[in-house]
C-alpha positions as CSV (number, residue, x, y, z in Angstrom):
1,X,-12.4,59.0,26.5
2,X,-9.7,61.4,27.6
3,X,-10.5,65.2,28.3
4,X,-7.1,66.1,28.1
5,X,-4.3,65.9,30.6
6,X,-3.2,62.0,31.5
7,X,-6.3,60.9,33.5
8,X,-8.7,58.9,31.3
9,X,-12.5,59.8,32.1
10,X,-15.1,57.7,32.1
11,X,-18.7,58.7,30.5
12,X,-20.8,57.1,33.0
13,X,-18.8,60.0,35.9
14,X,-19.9,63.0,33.7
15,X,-22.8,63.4,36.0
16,X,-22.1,61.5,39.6
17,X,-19.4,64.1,39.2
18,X,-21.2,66.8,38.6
19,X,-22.1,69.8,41.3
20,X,-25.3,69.2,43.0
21,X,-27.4,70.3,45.5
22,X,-24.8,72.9,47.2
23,X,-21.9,69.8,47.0
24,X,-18.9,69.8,45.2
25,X,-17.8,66.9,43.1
26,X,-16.4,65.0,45.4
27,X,-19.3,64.8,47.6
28,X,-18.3,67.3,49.8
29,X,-20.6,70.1,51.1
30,X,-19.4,73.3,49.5
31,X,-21.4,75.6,52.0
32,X,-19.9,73.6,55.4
33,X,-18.4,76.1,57.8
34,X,-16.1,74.5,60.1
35,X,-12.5,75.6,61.6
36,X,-11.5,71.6,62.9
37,X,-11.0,68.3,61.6
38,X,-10.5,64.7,63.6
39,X,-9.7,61.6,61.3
40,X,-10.2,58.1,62.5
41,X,-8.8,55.4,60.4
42,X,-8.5,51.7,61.3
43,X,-6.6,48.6,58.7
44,X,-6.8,45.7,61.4
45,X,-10.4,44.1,61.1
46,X,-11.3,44.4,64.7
47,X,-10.4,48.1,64.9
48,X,-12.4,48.7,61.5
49,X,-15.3,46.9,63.3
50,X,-15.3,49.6,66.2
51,X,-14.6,52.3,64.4
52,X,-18.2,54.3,63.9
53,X,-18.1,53.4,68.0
54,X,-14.9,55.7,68.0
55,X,-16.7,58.4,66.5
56,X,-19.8,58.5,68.5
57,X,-17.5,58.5,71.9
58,X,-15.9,60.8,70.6
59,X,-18.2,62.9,69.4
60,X,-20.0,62.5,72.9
61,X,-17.1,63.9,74.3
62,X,-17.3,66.9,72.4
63,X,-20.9,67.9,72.6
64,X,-19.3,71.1,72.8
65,X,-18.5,71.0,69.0
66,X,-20.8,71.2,65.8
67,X,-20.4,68.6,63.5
68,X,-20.9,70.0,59.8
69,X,-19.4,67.6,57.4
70,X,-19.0,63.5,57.9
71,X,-16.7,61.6,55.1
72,X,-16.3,58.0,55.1
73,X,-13.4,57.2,52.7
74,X,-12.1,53.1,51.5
75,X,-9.0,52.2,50.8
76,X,-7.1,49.0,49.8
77,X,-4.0,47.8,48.3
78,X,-3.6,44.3,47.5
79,X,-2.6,43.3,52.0
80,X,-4.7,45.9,53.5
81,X,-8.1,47.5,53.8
82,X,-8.3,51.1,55.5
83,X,-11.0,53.1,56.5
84,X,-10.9,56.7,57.7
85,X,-14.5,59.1,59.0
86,X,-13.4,61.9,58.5
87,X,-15.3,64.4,61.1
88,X,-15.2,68.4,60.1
89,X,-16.9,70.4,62.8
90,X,-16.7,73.8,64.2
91,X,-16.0,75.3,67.6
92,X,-17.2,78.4,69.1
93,X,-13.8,80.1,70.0
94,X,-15.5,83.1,71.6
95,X,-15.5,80.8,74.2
């Protein structure tokens, strides 16, 4: 089924796609306040493995930081898997 434009849609999106609970359709929080944003991302398999350790010493690091908004994101082609955390956080800069 198209809905105009190139990009076929399938039926079964209509409503995983749809807003809900105060998040927009791509999962994201629409009412997140933040003013930063760290990406890790990692294709080698060991790096991937310690990845979510990354983020927690990082985060550990920055207790000075509110973390708002955590995305995890896949990626692959036919060679190489990637994934990314996206952190979105904000910082008091009164300080």
């Amino acid at each position: 089924m198209f809905t105009g434009g190139l990009r076929p849609q399938a039926p079964c999106y209509g409503a995983a796609m749809a807003s809900v609970d105060g998040h927009s359709r791509n999962g994201a929080r629409r009412d997140a306040v933040f003013n930063g944003v760290k990406v890790f991302s990692a294709t080698m398999f060991a790096d991937r493995d310690r990845l979510g350790d990354r983020v927690t010493e990082w985060i550990a690091a920055n207790s000075h930081l509110r973390v708002t908004e955590m995305i995890v994101t896949q990626s692959s082609d036919a060679a190489f898997h990637c994934v990314a955390i996206t952190v979105f956080y904000n910082e008091d800069l009164r300080r």
